[in-house]
C-alpha positions as CSV (number, residue, x, y, z in Angstrom):
1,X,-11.0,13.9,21.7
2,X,-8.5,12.3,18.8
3,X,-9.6,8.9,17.9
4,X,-7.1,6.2,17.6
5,X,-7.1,3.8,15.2
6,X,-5.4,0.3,16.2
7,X,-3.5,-1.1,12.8
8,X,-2.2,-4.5,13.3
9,X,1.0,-4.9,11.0
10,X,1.7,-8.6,9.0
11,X,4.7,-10.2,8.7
12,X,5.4,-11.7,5.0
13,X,5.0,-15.5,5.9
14,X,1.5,-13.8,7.0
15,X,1.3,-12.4,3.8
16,X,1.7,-15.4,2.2
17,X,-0.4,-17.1,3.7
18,X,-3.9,-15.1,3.4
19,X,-2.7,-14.4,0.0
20,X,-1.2,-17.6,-1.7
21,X,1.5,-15.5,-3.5
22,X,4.9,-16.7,-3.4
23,X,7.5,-14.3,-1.7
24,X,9.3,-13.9,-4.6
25,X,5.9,-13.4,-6.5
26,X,5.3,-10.8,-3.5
27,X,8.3,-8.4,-4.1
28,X,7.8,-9.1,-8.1
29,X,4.3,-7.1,-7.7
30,X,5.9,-4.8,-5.3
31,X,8.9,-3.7,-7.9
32,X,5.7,-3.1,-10.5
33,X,3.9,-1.2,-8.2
34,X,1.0,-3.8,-8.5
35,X,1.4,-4.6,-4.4
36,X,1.5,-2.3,-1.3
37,X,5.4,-1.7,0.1
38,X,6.1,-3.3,3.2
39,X,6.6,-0.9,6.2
40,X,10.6,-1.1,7.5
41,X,10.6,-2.1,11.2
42,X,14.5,-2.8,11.6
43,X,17.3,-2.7,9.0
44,X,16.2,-6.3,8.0
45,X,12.5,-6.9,9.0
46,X,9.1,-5.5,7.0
47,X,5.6,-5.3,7.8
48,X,2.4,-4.4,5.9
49,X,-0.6,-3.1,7.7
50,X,-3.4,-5.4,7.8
51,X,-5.5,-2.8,5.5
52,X,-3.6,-2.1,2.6
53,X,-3.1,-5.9,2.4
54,X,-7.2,-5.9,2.5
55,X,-7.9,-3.1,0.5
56,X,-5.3,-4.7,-1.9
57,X,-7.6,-8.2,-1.7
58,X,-10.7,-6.1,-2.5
59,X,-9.3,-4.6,-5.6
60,X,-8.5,-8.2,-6.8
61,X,-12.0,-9.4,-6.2
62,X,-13.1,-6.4,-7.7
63,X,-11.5,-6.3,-11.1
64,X,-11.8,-10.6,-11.1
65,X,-16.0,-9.2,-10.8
66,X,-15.5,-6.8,-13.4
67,X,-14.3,-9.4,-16.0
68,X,-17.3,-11.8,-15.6
């Protein structure tokens, strides 16, 4: 039997939010390849999935741990 896996997809002002980055901050890390890509939905409206935006958290916490 194939297992599905439920993703639940955030909209930017979501991303904002559990991140405190700024949207223009947002696309900035995105353009270096320091943030995940958004996911198109329609010709004007992006998504990320709620686990690269985690794994993207964890990574943070991470190398801010690896400093101290």
């Amino acid at each position: 039997m194939t297992e599905q896996i439920r993703e639940t997809l955030l909209r930017r002002k979501q991303i904002e939010a559990c991140t405190g980055l700024s949207r223009s901050t947002i696309y900035a890390l995105i353009s270096e390849g320091k943030f995940p890509k958004p996911i198109p939905l329609t010709s004007r409206t992006v998504a990320w999935t709620q686990s690269s935006i985690d794994q993207w958290i964890a990574g943070r916490i991470a190398a801010a741990k690896a400093k101290t």
